[in-house]
N, C-alpha and C positions, 0 to 999 in steps of 0.2 A: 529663573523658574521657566519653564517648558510649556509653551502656550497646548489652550485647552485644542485638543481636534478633535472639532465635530462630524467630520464626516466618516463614516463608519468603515466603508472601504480603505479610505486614507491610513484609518487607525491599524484593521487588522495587516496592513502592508507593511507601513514601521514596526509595529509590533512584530511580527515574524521576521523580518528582515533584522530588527535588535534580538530577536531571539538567536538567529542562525548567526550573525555577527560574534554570540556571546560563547555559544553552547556547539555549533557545528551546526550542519544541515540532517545528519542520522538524531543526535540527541534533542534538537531542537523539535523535530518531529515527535519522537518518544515522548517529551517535555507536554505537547498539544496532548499526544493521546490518552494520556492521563485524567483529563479532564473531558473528553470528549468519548461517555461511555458506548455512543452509538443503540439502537433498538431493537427490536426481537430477542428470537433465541436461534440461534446458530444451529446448536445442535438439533435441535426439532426440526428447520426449516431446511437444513442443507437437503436432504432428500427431495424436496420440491426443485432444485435446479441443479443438482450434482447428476451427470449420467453413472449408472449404477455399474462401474466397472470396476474390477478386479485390479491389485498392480501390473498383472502381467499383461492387461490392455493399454492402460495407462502409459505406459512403457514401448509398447509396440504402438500404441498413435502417437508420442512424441518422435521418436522416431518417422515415423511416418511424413511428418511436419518436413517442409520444403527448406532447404540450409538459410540461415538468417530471419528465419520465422517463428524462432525456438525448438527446431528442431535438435535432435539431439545428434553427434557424432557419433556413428561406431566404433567403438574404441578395443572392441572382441579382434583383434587382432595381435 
């Protein structure tokens, strides 16, 4: 039998590390979120910290973005 761990750090470390061991590091993840519904509302709040931009900004500031920063390749070629 598998002794008792009381220390709680201890536990969620094996614990995920048997999880990603079992399931993969993508499902293992998926596997948590399931259980972990998170608070608010999304849709109500995005407005509070999304800048209110179009795609076609969105698009021309990733671009924008300096190469290895996420910026995007132009590929219009």
């Amino acid at each position: 039998m598998t002794p008792v761990i009381f220390d709680p750090v201890e536990l969620r470390e094996r614990g995920f590390k048997a999880l990603v061991d079992a399931l993969g590091w993508v499902n293992a993840v998926r596997f948590i979120q399931q259980y972990e519904r998170g608070s608010g509302d999304y849709t109500r709040e995005r407005d509070t910290f999304l800048p209110p931009w179009d795609a076609q900004t969105l698009v021309r500031k990733a671009r924008e973005l300096p190469a290895g920063r996420g910026g995007a390749r132009d590929t219009s070629d």
